[in-house]
C-alpha positions in Angstrom: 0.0 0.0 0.0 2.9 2.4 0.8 4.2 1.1 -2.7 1.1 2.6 -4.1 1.5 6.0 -2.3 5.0 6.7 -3.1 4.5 5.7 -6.8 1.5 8.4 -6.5 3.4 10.5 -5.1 6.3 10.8 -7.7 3.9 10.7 -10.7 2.5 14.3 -8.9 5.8 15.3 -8.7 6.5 14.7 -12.2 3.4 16.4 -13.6 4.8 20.1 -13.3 2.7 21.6 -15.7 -1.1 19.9 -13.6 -3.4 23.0 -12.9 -3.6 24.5 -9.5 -7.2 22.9 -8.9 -6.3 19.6 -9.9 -2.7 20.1 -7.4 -5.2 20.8 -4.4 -7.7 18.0 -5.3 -4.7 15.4 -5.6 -2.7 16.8 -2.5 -6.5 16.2 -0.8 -6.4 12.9 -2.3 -2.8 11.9 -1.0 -3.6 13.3 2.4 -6.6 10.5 1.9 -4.4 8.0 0.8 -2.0 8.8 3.1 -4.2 7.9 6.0 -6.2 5.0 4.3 -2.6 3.5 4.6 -2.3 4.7 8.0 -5.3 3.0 9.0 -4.4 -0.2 7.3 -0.9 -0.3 8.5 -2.9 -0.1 12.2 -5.9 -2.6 11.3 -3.2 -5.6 10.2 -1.1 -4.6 13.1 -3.8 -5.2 15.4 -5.1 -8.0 13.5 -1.2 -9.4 13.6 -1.3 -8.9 17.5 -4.5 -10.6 18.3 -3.6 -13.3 16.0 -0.6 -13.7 18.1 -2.0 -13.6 21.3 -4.7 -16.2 20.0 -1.9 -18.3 19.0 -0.1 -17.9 22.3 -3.2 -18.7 23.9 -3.9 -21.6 22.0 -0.6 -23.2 23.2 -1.4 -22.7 26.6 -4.4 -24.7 26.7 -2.8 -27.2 24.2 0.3 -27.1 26.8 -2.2 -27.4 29.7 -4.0 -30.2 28.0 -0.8 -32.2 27.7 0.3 -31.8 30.9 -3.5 -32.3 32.4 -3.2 -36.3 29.9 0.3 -36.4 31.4 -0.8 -36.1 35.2 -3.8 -38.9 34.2 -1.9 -41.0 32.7 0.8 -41.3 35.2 -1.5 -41.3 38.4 -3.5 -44.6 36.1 -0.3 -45.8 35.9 0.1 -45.4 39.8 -3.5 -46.9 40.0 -2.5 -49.9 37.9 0.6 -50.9 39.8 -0.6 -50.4 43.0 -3.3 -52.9 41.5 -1.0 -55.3 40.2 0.5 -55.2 43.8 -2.3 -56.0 45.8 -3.1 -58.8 43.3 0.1 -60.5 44.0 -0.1 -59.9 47.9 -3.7 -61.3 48.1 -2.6 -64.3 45.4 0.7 -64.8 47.6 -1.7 -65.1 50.7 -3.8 -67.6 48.7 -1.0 -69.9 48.2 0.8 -69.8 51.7 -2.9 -70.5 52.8 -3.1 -73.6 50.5 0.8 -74.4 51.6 -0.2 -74.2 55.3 -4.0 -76.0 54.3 -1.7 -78.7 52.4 0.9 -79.2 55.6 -1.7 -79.3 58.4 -3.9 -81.8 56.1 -0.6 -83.9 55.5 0.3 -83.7 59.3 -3.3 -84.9 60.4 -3.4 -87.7 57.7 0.0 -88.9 59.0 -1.2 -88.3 62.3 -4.2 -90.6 61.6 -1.8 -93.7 59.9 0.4 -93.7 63.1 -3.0 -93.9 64.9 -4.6 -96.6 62.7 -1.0 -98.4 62.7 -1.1 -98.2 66.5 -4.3 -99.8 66.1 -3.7 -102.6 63.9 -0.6 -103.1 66.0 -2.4 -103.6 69.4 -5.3 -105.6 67.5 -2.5 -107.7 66.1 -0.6 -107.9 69.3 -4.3 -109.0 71.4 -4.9 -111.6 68.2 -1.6 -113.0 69.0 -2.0 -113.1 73.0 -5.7 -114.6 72.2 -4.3 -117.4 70.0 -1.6 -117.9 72.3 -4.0 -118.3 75.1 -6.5 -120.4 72.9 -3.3 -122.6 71.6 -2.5 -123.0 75.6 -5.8 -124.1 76.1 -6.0 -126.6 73.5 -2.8 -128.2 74.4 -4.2 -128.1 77.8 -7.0 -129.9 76.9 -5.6 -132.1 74.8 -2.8 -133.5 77.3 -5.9 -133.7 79.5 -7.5 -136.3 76.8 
């Protein structure tokens, strides 16, 4: 635009022989120009400015956003693990519960053989005294005969 102003301005310049009315209507119209171009230069600054102050504030809340996902995603990950670690206390429980379960059954099932051998043992010892007795007897009756 200040191109256009200049350019007008030297084409004026070079025109020596222009009338006086047409020098005031054209030194009216530069004046015009002049601050036409003005005004532009002032609308795209301002346009330029907000532009970059949209821009700046559209990083922020993309930078916020990022950070906001970033924060998530690590306290999930803190969620998650803390998960995963109670799952493998409670499953670790579980299986010194059926190690203990396994030992005490084991211990009682022994603990019942002994008992039942004890048993069979006595039985077996009473069987014996009983046919010893019985075999006494019948010699006893038969040196009697």
């Amino acid at each position: 635009m200040l191109k256009h102003v200049v350019a007008a301005l030297v084409a004026t310049s070079l025109v020596a022989a222009a009338p006086i009315t047409f020098a005031k209507a054209q030194s009216t119209t530069q004046q015009d120009d002049k601050a036409k171009a003005k005004a532009d230069k002032a609308a795209a600054k301002q346009k330029a400015k907000e532009e970059k102050a949209a821009a700046k504030q559209k990083a922020k809340e993309e930078k916020a956003a990022a950070k906001a996902a970033a924060k998530e995603a690590k306290a999930k990950a803190k969620a998650d693990k803390a998960a995963a670690k109670a799952k493998a206390k409670e499953e670790k429980a579980k299986a010194a519960a059926a190690a203990k379960d396994a030992k005490a059954k084991a211990k009682a099932e022994k603990k019942a053989a002994r008992e039942k051998a004890k048993e069979e043992k006595a039985k077996a010892k009473a069987a014996a005294k009983e046919a010893k007795a019985k075999a006494k007897a019948d010699k006893s009756t038969a040196d009697k005969k």
